[in-house]
Structure formats: C-alpha cells, structure tokens
C-alpha positions as CSV (number, residue, x, y, z in Angstrom):
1,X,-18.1,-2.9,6.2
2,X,-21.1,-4.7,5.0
3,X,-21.0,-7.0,2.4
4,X,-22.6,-4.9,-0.5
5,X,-20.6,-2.2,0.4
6,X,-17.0,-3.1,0.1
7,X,-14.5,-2.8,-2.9
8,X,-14.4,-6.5,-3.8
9,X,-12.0,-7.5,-1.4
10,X,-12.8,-11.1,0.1
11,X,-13.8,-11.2,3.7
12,X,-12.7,-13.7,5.3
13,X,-15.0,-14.2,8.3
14,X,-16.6,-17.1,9.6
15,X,-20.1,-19.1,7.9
16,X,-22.2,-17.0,10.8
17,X,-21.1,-13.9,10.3
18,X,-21.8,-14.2,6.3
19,X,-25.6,-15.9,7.2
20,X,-25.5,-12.8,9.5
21,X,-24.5,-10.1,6.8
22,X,-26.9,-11.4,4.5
23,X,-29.4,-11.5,6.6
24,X,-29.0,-7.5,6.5
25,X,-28.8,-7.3,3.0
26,X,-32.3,-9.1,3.0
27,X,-33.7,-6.6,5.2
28,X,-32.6,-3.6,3.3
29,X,-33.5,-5.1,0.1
30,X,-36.9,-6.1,1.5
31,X,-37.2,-2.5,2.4
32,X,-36.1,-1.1,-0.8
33,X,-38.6,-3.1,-2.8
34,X,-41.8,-1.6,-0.8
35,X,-40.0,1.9,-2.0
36,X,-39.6,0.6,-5.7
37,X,-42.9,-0.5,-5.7
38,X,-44.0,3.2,-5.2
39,X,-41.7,4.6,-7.4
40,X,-42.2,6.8,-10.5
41,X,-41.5,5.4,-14.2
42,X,-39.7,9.2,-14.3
43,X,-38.0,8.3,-11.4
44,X,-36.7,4.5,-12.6
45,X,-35.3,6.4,-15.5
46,X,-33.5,9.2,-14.0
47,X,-31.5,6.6,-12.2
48,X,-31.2,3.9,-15.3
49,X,-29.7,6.9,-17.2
50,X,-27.5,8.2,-14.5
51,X,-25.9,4.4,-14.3
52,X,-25.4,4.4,-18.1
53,X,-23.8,8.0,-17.4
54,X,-21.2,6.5,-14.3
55,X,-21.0,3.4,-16.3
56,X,-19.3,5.3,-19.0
57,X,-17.6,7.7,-17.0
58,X,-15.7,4.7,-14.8
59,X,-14.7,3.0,-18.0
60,X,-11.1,3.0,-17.0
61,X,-11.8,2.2,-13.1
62,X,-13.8,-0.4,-14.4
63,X,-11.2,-2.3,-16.6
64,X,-8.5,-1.6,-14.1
65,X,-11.0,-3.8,-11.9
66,X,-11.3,-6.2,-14.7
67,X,-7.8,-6.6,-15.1
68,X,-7.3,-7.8,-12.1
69,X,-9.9,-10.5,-12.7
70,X,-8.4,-11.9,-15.7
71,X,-4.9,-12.0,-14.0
72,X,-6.3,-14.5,-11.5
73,X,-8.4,-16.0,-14.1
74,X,-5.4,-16.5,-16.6
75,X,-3.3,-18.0,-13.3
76,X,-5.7,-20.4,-12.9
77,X,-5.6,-21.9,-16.2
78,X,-9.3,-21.2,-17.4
79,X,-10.7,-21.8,-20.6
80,X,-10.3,-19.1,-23.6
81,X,-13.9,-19.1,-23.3
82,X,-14.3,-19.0,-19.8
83,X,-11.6,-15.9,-20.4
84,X,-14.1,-14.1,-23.2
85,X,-17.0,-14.5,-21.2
86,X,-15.0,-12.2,-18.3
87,X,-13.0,-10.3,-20.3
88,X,-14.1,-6.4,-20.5
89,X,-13.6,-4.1,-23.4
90,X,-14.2,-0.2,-23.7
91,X,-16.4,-1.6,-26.6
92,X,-18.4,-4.1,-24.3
93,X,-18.4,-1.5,-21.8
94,X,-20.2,0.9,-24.0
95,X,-22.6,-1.4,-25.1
96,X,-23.3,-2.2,-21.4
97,X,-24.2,1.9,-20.9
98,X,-26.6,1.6,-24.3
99,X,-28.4,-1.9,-22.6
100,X,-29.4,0.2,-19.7
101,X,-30.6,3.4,-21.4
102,X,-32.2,0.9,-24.0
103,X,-34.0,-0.1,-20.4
104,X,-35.1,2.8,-19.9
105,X,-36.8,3.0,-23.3
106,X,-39.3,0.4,-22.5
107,X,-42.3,1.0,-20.8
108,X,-42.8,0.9,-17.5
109,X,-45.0,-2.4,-16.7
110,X,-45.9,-1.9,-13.2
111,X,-49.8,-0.9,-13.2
112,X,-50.4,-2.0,-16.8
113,X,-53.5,-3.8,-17.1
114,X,-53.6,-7.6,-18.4
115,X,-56.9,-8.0,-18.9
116,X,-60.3,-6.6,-17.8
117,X,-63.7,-8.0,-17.3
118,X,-67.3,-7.8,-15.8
119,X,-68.6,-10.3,-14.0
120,X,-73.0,-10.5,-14.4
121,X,-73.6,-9.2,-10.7
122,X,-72.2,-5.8,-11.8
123,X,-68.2,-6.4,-10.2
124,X,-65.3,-5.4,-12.7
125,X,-62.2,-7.3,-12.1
126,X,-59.0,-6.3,-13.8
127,X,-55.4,-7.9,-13.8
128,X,-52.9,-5.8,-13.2
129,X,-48.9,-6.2,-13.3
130,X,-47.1,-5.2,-9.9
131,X,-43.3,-6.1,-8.6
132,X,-42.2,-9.5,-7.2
133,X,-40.5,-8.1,-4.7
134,X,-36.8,-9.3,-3.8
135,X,-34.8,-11.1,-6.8
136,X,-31.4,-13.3,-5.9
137,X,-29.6,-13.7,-9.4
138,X,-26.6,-15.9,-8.6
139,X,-24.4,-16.0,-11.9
140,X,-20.8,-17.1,-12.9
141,X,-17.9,-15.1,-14.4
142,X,-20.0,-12.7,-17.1
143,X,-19.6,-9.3,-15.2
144,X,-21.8,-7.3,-17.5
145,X,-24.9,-9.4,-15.9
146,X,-24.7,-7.1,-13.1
147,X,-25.5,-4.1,-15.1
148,X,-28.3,-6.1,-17.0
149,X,-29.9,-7.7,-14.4
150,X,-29.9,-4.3,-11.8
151,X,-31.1,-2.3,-14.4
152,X,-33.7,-4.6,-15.7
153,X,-34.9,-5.3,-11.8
154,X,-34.7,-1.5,-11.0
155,X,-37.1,-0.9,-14.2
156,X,-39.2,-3.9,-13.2
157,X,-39.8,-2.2,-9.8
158,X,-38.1,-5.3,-7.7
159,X,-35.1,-4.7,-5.8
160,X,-32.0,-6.8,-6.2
161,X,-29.4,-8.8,-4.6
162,X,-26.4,-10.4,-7.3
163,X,-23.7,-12.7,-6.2
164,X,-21.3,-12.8,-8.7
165,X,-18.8,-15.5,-9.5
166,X,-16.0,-15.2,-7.1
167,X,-14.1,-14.9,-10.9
168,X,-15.8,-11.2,-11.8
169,X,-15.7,-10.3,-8.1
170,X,-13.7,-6.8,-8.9
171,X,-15.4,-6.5,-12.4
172,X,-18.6,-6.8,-10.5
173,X,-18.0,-4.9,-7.9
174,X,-16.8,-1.5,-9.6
175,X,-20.2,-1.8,-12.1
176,X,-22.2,-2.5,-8.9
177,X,-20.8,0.7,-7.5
178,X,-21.7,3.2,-10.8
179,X,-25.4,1.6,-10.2
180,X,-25.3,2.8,-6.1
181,X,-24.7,6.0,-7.3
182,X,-27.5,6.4,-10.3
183,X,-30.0,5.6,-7.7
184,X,-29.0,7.5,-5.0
185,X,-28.6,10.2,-8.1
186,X,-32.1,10.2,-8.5
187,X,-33.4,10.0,-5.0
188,X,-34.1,6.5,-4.9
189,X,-32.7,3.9,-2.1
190,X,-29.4,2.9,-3.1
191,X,-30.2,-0.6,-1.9
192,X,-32.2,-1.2,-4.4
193,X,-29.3,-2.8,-6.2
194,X,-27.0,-5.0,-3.8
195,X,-23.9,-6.9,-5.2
196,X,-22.6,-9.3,-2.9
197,X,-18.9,-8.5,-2.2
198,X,-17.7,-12.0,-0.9
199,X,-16.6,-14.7,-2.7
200,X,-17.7,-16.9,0.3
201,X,-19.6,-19.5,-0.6
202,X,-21.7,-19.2,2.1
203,X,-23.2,-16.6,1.1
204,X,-24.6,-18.5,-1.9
205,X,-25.9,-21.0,0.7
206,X,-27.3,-17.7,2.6
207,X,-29.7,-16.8,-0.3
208,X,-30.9,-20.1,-1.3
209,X,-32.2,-20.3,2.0
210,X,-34.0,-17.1,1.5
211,X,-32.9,-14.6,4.1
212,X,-36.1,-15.1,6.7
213,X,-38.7,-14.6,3.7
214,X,-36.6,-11.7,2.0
215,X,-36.4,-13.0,-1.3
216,X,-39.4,-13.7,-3.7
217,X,-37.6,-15.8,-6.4
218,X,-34.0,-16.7,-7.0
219,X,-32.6,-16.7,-10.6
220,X,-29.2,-18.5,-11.5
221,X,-27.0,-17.9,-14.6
222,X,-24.5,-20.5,-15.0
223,X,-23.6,-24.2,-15.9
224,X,-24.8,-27.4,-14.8
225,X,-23.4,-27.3,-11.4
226,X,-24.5,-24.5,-10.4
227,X,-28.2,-24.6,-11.9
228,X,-28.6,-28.2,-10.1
229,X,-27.0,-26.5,-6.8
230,X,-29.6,-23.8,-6.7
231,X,-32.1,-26.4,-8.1
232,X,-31.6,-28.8,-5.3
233,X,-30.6,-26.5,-2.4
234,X,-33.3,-23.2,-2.7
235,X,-36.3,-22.9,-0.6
236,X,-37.6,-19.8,-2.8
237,X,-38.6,-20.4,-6.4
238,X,-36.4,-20.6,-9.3
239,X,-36.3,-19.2,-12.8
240,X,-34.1,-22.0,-14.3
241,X,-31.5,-21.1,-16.9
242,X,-30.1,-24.5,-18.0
243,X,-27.1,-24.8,-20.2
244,X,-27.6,-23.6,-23.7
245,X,-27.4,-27.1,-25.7
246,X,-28.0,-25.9,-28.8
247,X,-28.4,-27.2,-32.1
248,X,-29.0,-26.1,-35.9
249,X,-30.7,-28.6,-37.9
250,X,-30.2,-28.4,-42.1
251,X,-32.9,-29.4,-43.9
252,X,-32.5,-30.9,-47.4
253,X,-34.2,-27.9,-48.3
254,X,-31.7,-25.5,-47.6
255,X,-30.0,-23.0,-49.0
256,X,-26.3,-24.2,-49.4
257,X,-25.0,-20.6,-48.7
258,X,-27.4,-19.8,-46.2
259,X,-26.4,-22.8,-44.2
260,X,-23.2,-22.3,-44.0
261,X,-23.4,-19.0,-43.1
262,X,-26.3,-19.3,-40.3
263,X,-24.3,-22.5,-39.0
264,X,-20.8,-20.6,-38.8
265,X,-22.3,-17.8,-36.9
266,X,-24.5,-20.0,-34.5
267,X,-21.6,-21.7,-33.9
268,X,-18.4,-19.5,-34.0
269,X,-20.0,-15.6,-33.2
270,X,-18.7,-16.0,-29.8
271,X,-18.4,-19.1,-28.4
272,X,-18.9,-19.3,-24.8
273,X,-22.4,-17.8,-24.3
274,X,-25.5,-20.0,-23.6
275,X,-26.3,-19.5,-27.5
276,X,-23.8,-20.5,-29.3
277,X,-24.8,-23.8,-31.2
278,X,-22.7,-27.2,-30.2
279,X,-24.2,-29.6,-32.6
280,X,-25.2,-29.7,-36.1
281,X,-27.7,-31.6,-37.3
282,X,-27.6,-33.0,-41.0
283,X,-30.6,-34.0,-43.2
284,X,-29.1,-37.5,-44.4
285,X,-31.1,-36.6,-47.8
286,X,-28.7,-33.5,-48.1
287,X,-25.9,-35.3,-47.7
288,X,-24.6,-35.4,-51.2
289,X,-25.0,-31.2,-52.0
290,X,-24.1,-29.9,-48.0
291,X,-22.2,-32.4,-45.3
292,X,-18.9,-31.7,-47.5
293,X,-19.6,-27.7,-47.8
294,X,-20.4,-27.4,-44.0
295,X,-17.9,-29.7,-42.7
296,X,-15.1,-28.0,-44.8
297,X,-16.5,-24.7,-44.4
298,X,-16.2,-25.4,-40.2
299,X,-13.3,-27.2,-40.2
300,X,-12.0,-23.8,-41.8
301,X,-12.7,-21.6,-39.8
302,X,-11.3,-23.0,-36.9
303,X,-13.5,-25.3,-35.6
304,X,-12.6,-28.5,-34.2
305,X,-15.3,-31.1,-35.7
306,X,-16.5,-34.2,-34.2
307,X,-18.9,-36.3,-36.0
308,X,-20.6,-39.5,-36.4
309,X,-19.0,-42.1,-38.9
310,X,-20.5,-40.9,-42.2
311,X,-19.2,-37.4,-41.1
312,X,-16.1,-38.9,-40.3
313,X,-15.4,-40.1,-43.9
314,X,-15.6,-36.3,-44.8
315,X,-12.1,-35.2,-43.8
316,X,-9.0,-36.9,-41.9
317,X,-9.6,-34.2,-39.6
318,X,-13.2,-34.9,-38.1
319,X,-12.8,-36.5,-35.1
320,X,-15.4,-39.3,-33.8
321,X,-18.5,-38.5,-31.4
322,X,-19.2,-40.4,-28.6
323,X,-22.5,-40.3,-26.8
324,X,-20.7,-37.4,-24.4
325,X,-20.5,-35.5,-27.0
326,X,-23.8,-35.2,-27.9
327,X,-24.9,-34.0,-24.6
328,X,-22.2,-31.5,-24.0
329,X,-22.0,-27.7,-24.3
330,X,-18.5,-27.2,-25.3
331,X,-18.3,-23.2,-24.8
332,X,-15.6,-23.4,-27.0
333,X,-14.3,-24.1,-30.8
334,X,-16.1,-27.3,-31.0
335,X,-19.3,-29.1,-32.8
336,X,-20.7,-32.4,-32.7
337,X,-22.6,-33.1,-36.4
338,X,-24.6,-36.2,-36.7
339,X,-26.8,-37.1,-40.1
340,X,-30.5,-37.8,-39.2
341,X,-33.4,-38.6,-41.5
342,X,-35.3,-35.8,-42.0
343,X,-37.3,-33.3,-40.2
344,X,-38.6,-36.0,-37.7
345,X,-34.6,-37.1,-37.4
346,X,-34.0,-33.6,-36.0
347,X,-36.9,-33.6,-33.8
348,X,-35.9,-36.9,-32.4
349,X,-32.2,-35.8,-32.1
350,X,-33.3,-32.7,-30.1
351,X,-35.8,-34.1,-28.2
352,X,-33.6,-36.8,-26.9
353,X,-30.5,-34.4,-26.3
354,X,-31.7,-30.9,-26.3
355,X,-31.4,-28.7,-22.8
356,X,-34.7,-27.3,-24.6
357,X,-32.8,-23.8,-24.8
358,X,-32.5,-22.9,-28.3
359,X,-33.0,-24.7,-31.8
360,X,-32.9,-23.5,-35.3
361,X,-34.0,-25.3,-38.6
362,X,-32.2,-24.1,-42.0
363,X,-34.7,-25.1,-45.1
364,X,-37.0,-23.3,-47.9
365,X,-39.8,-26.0,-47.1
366,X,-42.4,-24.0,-45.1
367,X,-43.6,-27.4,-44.4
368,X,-41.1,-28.8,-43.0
369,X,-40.2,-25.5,-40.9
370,X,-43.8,-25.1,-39.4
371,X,-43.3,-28.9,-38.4
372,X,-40.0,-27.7,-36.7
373,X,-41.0,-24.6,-35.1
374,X,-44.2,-26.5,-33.8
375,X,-42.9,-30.2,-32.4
376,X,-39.5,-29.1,-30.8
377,X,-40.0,-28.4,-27.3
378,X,-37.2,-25.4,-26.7
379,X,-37.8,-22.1,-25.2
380,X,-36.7,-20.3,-28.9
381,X,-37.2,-22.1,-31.6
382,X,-35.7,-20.2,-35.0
383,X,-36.5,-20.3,-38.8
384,X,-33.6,-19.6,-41.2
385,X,-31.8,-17.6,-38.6
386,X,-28.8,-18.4,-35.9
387,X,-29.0,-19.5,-32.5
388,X,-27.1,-16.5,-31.5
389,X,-30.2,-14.4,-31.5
390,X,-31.3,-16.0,-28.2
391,X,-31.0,-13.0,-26.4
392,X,-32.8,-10.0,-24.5
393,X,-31.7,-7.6,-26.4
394,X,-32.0,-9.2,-29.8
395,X,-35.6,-9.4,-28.6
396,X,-36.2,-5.4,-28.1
397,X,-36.4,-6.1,-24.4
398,X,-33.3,-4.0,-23.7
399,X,-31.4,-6.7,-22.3
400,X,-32.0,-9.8,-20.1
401,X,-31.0,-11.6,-16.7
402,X,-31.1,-15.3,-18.7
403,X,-33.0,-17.5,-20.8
404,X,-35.4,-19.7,-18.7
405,X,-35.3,-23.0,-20.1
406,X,-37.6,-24.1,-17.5
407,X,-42.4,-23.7,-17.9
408,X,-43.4,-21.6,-15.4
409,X,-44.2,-18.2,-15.1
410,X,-41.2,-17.4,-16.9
411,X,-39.4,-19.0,-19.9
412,X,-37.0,-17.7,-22.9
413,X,-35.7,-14.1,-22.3
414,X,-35.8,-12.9,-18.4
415,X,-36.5,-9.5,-19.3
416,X,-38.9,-6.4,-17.6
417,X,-42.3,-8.6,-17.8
418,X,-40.7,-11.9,-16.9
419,X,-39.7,-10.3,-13.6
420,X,-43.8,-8.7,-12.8
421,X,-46.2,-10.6,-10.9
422,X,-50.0,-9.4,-11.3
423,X,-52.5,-8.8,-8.5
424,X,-56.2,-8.6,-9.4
425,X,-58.6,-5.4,-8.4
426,X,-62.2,-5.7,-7.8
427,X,-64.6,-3.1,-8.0
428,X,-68.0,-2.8,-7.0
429,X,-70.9,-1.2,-6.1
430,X,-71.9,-2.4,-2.9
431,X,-72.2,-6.0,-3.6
432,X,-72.3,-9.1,-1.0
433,X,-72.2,-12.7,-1.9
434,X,-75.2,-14.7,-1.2
C-alpha cells in the first residue's frame, strides 16, 4: 500500500522507507502534471464537479472519519479552537461541495495571454499563463483545505501532493478519496491529487527536500512552527502563509455602531482561522464616545479583554497586556486593545507588530482611510469592513490554499492565478540577430 493510497491508517515503517514512498508519489505527480498541463478546461470541470458530486454523496463516510479525529483530538486536550478548525459539519461539508463547483466556475487560466507586444524588427512576443507543475501544500488540522487546495490545483493545471496534519489524518483522507474518484470519473490521472496518508514526520522532511526535482513550489498553512520549519528546512520555494495577526484600528471618525459591529465580527465570527482579528486598536481622540461602547460591547459577548492601562480603567474585568500579548495570535476568545494617537498611531502599532496578513481601519474620514489603506504594509488591507473577509472565496476566487503574507510572485489569496507561472512565445518571420 502506497502512501496516498491507504485509508488513513498510520504506517509505521522506518524514515527510508517513507523518503522511499515519497519518492514515488513525486514521480507520479511529476507525471500527472505533464498530463494536466494538456488537459481540457471541459475536462478540469467534469472532474471538479464529479468531486463536489462524491463529496456530497460520502457526507456520512466522511464525518464518520471526522469523528474519529475529534475523539483523539478531544483526548489530547486541544484547544476549542483548534477543535472548530477540525470539526466537520453536514453544513461545512456542503459548502465544501459548492467551493469546488464555484472552482469550476472560473475560467480556466492556463493559455490566457498577459500581455502582448511587437518588438521594431517585426517579432511579436506574448506572455502567456502555463502550470507550475508539482505543488506540496503542508497544512495543520483544517480538513476542508484538501478539498480547496486539490480542486484549486486540479483547475490551475498543477498536480498535487497535501500532507495533512496528523490531527485531520481520517478527515483528510476520506475527502482525498471522493477527489481520486472525480478524476479518474473524468478520464483524468487520478494522481493528479495525492494526500499523504502518514502521519510520519518524515514525510514532511521528504517533501521539503523536494523529491529529486518533483516539486516546483511548496506551500504551508499553519502556525509559526510550522511556517519557520518549512521556511528554514525547504530546498524548493515557498508561498509563505504566516499567522494571521490581525488588527482593526477605530478611527475617531467612526461610526460608533459600525465599530462595534465590524470589531465583534472580526473578532468573534469564528475564532480560530488566520482572519480573525486579535487586537484592537483605539484612536486615543475617540476615547471619550467609543473605548467604553467596544470594550463593554466585547466583554459581552464573551470575549476575554486584555488591554493597556487606560483600557484597563474601563471595566474590573479587562485584564493587563504585556508585550506577549501584542504579538500573539490567540485563535481563541481573546483581544488585546491598546489606545494610539491617531491614524499614524495605528500605522506605527501595525507596523511594529503586524504579521503583515490582514488590517482594517473603521472611520468616515476618507483621508485618513486612504492614509491607511496606502502606508500599512499587509497583504489585505480593508475600509469599513472586517478582517474576516480575508479569504478566497470572499474574493470570487472560488476558494483558496492560504493567504501569502510573504512579496513574491504570490501574496494575499492563493487562489487559480497565484498557482500559474507564464512562459513567453515569440513569433517571427525569419529573423536572425545581428
């Protein structure tokens, strides 16, 4: 049994034999992209909407799978976050199905043109998008990434290897399994789409060292630790997606309802994805008409506060910030607030702190939000909206394999485009260089 083709039970052999099954799933991923490549946009389609099809059709196999992941994730004392960002429901099953046929909506970028030109000795150059090739996508404990991220790859023309956290390895596992079947469904190479069925570490180690040339680009989706691993440890390139520190800055300018509103979704929508805001930021010359409102209003929903001293004197119940806690993603319940002067305060804050994921300003001063949107260095930067739009889909782009926090060739939403390379075609008419 190889290890994409098992049910998600751990294997247990030795680091060699795992470098050595890898090694295989590079070759036949290697060998699945040049068919990809090829490969009709009727033909990408017909399989996206035959693994929407088995997605929904293995609903129950799938949460029976899932189940079983949350038992051992609920034995091992993880976090209620960590616990929504596993947990499956027939709800966020569904809406796993629509992300894939909203895939298939978009149009197919492979052979698009970029740009065009002619050159003064009569050649006409033109930019084209092709396929990268091989994608790794290591991620932790968010099963539906494996429906996004093969489905976005598939449409994208690259083929695809994900290794799952050893947390979603059954949840994983069973969706991995409904998108073997749409391919092979509609003729295409059912290695396409590849989902590592080890927990064993070193098979993480396997694909950072790129499997002999076999993958073009490795992606992580995860926390700190595991971003830096793949940082420090990958001889392929790497689409970063850092933590998600993210902040909501209200401007003196603000609407008082608005703020509250935008703040206690940002914050409190769900928790423990990369989106969800962890501190609020405080125009000090609002502090008389909005710090009360938006500390109580926090504080009563649920939300444990943490704040600097002014915030403090608010309510009993805020408890200080340190300097931790400014540079923490909680996942969880939880928001540092700090009161800074102005605009410029915010843009100091943020640049100081900020993972450079996601910001959002809060103010009716078009000034002041231009100033914002322009100076603070983040891959999404938002206007009177919540941080909990940073997201693929929110986007149009169907879905998304991350948010790239890092400046090259991809950052912000990881969707169809982000995962293209281009190639340039020359045509002429018998030219030589001189």
């Amino acid at each position: 049994m190889s290890l994409a083709e098992g049910t998600g039970a751990e294997l247990t052999g030795d680091n060699d034999n795992v470098f050595s099954d890898m090694l295989d799933l590079g070759r036949s991923a290697r060998a699945a992209a040049r068919e990809l490549a090829l490969a009709s946009c009727e033909e990408k389609n017909q399989a996206l909407l035959a693994m929407a099809k088995n997605i929904r059709n293995d609903a129950e196999v799938i949460l029976s799978a899932n189940k079983i992941d949350l038992e051992r994730a609920r034995g091992n004392r993880m976090t209620e976050a960590f616990i929504d960002r596993l947990t499956l429901t027939p709800d966020r099953i569904e809406q796993m199905a629509k992300a894939v046929e909203a895939i298939a909506e978009l149009d197919d970028p492979i052979g698009s043109v970029i740009t065009t030109w002619d050159r003064p000795n009569g050649l006409n150059i033109t930019r084209i998008r092709v396929p990268i090739g091989v994608i790794g996508i290591i991620y932790e404990s968010r099963p539906n990434v494996t429906a996004d991220a093969g489905a976005l790859c598939l449409k994208s023309g690259n083929a695809v290897i994900l290794r799952g956290g050893s947390d979603s390895l059954q949840s994983s596992t069973a969706i991995g399994m409904c998108l073997k079947r749409g391919l092979r469904e509609a003729g295409l190479p059912e290695t396409a789409i590849q989902v590592v069925a080890t927990a064993d570490r070193a098979a993480v180690g396997a694909m950072l060292s790129g499997l002999n040339g076999a993958i073009d680009v490795i992606v992580p989706r995860g926390g700190k630790s595991l971003v830096g691993r793949v940082e420090a440890d990958a001889r392929v390139p790497v689409f970063s997606h850092l933590e998600g520190l993210c902040h909501v800055y209200v401007d003196r300018a603000a609407n008082l309802d608005m703020a509250i509103a935008i703040t206690l979704n940002a914050k409190l929508r769900r928790t423990g994805i990369c989106g969800a805001a962890e501190t609020l930021l405080i125009d000090s010359g609002a502090k008389e008409t909005v710090l009360r409102p938006l500390i109580l209003a926090l504080l009563e929903a649920g939300c444990e506060v943490r704040g600097s001293e002014p915030v403090c004197a608010v309510d009993p119940r805020v408890k200080p910030a340190d300097e931790e806690d400014w540079t923490k993603e909680y996942l969880d319940r939880i928001i540092s607030v700090e009161l800074v002067d102005g605009v410029e305060g915010a843009i100091q804050h943020i640049a100081r702190y900020s993972s450079n994921h996601t910001d959002a300003i809060v103010t009716g001063n078009e000034e002041a939000a231009a100033r914002f949107l322009r100076d603070v260095d983040s891959a999404i930067v938002l206007h009177n909206a919540s941080t909990q739009y940073a997201d693929g889909g929110e986007f149009g782009m169907g879905a998304e394999i991350g948010i790239a926090t890092g400046k090259m060739h991809a950052r912000g939403p990881v969707g169809v485009e982000q995962l293209t390379s281009f190639k340039y075609v020359v045509r002429g008419s018998g030219q030589v260089r001189p």
